[in-house]
matplotlib code that plots the C-alpha trace (Angstrom):
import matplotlib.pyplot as plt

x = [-18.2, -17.7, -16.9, -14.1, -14.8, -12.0, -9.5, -11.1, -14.3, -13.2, -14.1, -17.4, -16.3, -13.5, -16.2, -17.7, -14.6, -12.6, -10.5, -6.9, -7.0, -4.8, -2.7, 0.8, 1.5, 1.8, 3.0, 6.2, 5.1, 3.9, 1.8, 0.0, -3.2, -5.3, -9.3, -9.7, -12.7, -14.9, -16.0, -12.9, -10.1, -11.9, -11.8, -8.6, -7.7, -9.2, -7.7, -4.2, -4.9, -6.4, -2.3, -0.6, 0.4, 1.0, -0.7, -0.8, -3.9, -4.1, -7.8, -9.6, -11.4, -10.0, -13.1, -13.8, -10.0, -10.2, -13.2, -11.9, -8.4, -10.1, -12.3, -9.3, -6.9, -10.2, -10.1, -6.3, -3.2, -1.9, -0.9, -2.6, -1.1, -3.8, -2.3, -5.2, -5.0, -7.6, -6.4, -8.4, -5.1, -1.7, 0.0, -2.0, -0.5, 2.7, 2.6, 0.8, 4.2, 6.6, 5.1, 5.6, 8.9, 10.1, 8.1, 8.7, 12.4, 10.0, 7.5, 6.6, 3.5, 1.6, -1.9, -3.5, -7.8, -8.7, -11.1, -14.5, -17.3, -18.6, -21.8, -20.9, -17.6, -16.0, -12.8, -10.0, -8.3, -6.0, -7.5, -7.4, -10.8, -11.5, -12.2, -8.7, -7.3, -8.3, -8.2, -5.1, -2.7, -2.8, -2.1, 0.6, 2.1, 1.9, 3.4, 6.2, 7.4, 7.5, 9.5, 13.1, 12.3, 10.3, 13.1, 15.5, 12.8, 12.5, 11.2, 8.1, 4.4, 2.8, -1.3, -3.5, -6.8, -8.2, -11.6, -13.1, -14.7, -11.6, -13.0, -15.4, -13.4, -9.9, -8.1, -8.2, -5.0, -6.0, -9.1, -8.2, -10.3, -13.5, -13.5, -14.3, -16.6, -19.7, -18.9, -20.5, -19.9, -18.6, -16.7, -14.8, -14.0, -12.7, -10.3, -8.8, -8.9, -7.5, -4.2, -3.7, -3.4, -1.1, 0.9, 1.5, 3.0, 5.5, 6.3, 6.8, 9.5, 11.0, 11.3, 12.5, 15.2, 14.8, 12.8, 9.5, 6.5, 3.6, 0.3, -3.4, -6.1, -10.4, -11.1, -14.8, -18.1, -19.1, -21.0, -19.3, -19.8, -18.2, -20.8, -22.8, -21.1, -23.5, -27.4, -30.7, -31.3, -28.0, -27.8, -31.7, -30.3, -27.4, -29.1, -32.2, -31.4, -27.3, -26.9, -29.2, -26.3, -23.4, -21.4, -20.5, -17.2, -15.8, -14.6, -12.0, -10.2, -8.9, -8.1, -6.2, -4.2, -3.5, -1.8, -0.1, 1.7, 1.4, 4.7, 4.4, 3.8, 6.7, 8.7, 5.6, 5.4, 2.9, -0.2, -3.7, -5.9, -9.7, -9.9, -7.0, -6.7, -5.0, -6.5, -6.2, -7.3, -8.7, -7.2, -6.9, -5.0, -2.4, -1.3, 2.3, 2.8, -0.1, 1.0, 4.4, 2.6, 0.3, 3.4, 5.0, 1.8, 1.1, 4.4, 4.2, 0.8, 1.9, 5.2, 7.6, 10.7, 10.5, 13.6, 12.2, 12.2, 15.9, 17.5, 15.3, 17.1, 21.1, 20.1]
y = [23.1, 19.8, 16.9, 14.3, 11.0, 9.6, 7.6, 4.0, 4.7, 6.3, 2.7, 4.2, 7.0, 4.8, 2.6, 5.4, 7.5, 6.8, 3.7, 4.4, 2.6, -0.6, 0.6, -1.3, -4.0, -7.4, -9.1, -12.1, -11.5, -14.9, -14.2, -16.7, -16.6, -18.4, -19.2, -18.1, -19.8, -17.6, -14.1, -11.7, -14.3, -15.3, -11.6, -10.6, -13.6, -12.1, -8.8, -10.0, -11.9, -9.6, -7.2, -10.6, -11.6, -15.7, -17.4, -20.2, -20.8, -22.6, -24.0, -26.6, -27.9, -29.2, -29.2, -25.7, -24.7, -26.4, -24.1, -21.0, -21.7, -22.7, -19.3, -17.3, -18.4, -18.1, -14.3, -13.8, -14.8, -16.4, -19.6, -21.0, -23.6, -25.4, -26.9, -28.1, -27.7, -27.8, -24.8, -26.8, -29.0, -27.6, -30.5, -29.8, -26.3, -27.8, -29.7, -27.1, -24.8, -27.3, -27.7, -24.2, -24.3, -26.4, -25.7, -22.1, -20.4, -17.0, -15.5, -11.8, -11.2, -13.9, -12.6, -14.7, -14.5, -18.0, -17.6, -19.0, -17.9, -20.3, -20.3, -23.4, -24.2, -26.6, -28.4, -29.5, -33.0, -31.6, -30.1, -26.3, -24.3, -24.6, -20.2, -19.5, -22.2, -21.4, -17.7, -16.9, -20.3, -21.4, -18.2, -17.4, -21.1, -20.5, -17.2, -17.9, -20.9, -19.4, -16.1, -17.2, -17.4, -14.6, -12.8, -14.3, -12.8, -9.5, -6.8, -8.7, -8.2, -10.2, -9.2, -10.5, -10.0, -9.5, -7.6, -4.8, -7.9, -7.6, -5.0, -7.4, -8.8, -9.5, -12.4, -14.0, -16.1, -18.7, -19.4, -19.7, -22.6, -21.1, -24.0, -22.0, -18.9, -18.7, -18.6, -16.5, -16.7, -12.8, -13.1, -16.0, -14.5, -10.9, -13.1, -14.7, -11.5, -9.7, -12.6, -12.3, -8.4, -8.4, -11.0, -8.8, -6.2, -8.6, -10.3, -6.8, -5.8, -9.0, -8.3, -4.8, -4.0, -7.5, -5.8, -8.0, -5.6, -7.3, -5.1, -6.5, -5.0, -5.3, -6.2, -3.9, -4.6, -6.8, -10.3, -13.2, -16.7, -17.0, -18.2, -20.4, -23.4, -22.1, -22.9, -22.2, -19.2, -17.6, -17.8, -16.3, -13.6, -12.3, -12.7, -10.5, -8.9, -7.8, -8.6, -5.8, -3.2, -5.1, -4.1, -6.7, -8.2, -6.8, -3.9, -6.1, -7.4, -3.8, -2.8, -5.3, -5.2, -2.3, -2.7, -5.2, -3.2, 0.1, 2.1, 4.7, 1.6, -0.2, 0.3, 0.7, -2.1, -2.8, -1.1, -1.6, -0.4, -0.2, -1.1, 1.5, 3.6, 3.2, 3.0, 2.8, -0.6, -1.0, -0.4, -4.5, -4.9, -2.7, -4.0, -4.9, -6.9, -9.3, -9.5, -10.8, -13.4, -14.4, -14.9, -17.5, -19.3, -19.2, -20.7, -23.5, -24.0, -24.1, -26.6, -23.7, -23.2, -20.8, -19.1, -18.7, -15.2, -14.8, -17.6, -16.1, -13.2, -14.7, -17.0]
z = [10.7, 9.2, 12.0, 10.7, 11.8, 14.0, 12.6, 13.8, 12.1, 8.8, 7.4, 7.1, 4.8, 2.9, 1.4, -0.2, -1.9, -5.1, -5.6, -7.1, -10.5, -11.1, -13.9, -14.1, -16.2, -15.0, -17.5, -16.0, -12.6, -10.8, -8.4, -5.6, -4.7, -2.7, -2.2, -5.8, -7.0, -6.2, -4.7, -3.8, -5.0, -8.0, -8.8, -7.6, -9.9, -13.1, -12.2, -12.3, -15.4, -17.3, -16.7, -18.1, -15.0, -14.2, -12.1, -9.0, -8.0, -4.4, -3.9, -1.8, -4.7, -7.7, -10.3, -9.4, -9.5, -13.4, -14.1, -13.4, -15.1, -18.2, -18.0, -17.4, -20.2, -22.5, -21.8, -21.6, -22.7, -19.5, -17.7, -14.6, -12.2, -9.7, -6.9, -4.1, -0.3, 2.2, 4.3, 7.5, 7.0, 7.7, 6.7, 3.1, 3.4, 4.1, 0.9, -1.3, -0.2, -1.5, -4.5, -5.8, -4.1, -6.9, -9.6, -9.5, -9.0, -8.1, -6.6, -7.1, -5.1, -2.6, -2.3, 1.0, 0.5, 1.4, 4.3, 6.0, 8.5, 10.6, 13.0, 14.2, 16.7, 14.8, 14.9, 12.5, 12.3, 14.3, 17.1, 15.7, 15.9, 12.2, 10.9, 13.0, 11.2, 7.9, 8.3, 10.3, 11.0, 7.0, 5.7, 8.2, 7.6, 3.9, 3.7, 6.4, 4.6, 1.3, 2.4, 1.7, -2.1, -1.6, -0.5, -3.5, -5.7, -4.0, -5.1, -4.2, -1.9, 0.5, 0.8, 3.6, 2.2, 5.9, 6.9, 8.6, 10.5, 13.1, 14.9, 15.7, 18.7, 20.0, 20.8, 24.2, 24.2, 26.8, 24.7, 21.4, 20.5, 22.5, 24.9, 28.0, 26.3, 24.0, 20.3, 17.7, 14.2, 14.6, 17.5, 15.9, 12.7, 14.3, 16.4, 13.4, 11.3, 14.4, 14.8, 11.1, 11.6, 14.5, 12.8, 10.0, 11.4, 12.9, 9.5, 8.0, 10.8, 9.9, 6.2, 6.8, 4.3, 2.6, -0.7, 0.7, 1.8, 3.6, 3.7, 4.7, 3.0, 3.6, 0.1, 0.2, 1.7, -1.2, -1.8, -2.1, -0.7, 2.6, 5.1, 2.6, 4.8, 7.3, 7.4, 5.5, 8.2, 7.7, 4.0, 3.9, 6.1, 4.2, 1.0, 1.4, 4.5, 4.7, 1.1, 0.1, 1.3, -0.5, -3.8, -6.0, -5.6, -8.7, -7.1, -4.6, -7.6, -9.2, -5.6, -4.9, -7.9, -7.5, -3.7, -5.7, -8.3, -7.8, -8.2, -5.0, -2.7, -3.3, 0.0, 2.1, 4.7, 7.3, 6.7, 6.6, 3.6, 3.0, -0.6, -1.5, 0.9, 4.0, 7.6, 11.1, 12.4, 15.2, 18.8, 19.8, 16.7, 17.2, 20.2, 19.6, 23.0, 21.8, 18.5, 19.6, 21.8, 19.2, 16.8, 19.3, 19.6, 15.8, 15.2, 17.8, 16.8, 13.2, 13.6, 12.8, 15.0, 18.0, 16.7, 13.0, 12.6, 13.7, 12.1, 8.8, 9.3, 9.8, 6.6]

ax = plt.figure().add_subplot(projection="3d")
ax.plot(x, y, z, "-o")
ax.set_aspect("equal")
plt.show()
């Protein structure tokens, strides 16, 4: 008799089934992403692009931003709006938000995939322990200050493009800047993937009945860029060593188009999905109690209100 895996390591078996094909037409829909340059956003960027959809392009680098523009509206019939923002700066963030908040009087689908590894604890300008500040307090900034039109524009989606790299660790919230423990690369990144996760789940009770979902999604095991910050040893490592059991980061965009579009996931709200299908994450970041601790903390850390979740919800 055939042993099922249990539920926290069916990640091991999701990798290898069947994707559920992107299908639906995207044609009007403007749709956000970030960290698109390259890797998974680059081709979750194409993806979208290549079902008519319009796109806003949020990137650190404004050369590389041009590049891939000018590649995409080569291929396809679309427009592409760069706007730049170092996601290491929140007040960058701030700014990138208010720029599509008047250029653009919609937003179907915000698509969160900027992201970085680091080996090294380093710190932001403003004192933030820089891979949970890019990973987790950008992408909760961004997406919490672009809900209300979100909202106005609903149907719409929300997609954290998160990782199976949060069951890496958990979050200690009296250490969230690794001050008084000893950092690892690993240990750093499943803390910001794990407060993105819990954070999701408290956006998506928020947006309950509001037309918004909010899903996160690991976007494959696949090879991208993410870690070439770090040095010659690393970068040797995960090219000929981990690199040898990666796909290639085609398959993320198609997969996450689909959780975009797809017709039979329109009212579903708060998941997590391994490519397309659904998962359980796990244990640490399901913990509802923490996650509504680490959503005060990401909002003071962030500048939002305490009271912004309610007063979202009288407005």
């Amino acid at each position: 008799m055939k042993r099922e895996l249990p539920d926290e390591l069916k990640f091991l078996t999701n990798r290898q089934l069947p994707q559920k094909p992107f299908t639906e037409s995207m044609s009007g829909k403007i749709c956000v992403i970030t960290g698109a340059t390259s890797g998974v956003g680059l081709e979750i960027a194409r993806a979208l692009a290549s079902h008519g959809a319009q796109l806003v392009l949020v990137s650190r680098s404004k050369e590389k931003a041009e590049r891939v523009a000018a590649d995409l509206q080569a291929q396809w019939p679309v427009t592409v709006d760069n706007i730049r923002a170092d996601f290491s700066d929140l007040e960058q963030v701030r700014l990138a938000a208010s720029i599509i908040l008047e250029r653009y009087p919609r937003i179907d689908v915000l698509i969160n995939c900027a992201g970085m590894h680091s080996t090294t604890k380093t710190f932001t300008s403003a004192g933030h322990e820089t891979v949970f500040c890019v990973n987790h307090l950008a992408s909760f900034l961004l997406t919490a200050l672009l809900l209300d039109r979100m909202i106005a524009s609903s149907p719409s989606r929300i997609i954290q493009v998160n990782s199976e790299g949060h069951r890496f660790n958990g979050l200690d919230l009296d250490d969230l800047s690794w001050h008084k423990r000893h950092y690892t690369g690993l240990r750093s990144y499943g803390a910001s993937k794990t407060a993105q996760l819990l954070t999701v789940w408290e956006f998506a009770d928020l947006l309950q009945d509001t037309g918004v979902t909010i899903n996160a999604a690991h976007p494959g095991d696949v090879k991208t860029n993410i870690g070439h910050n770090n040095g010659w040893l690393y970068r040797l490592f995960t090219r000929y060593v981990t690199g040898l059991f990666l796909k290639d980061a085609t398959i993320s965009g198609p997969a996450i188009g689909y959780l975009a579009s797809a017709p039979e996931l329109a009212a579903v709200s708060g998941r997590f999905f391994h490519l397309t299908h659904e998962e359980k994450p796990a244990p640490h970041a399901l913990d509802r109690e923490m996650g509504r601790k680490i959503w005060a903390i990401s909002l003071q850390m962030t500048g939002l209100p305490a009271d912004f979740g309610r007063a979202l919800r009288e407005g």
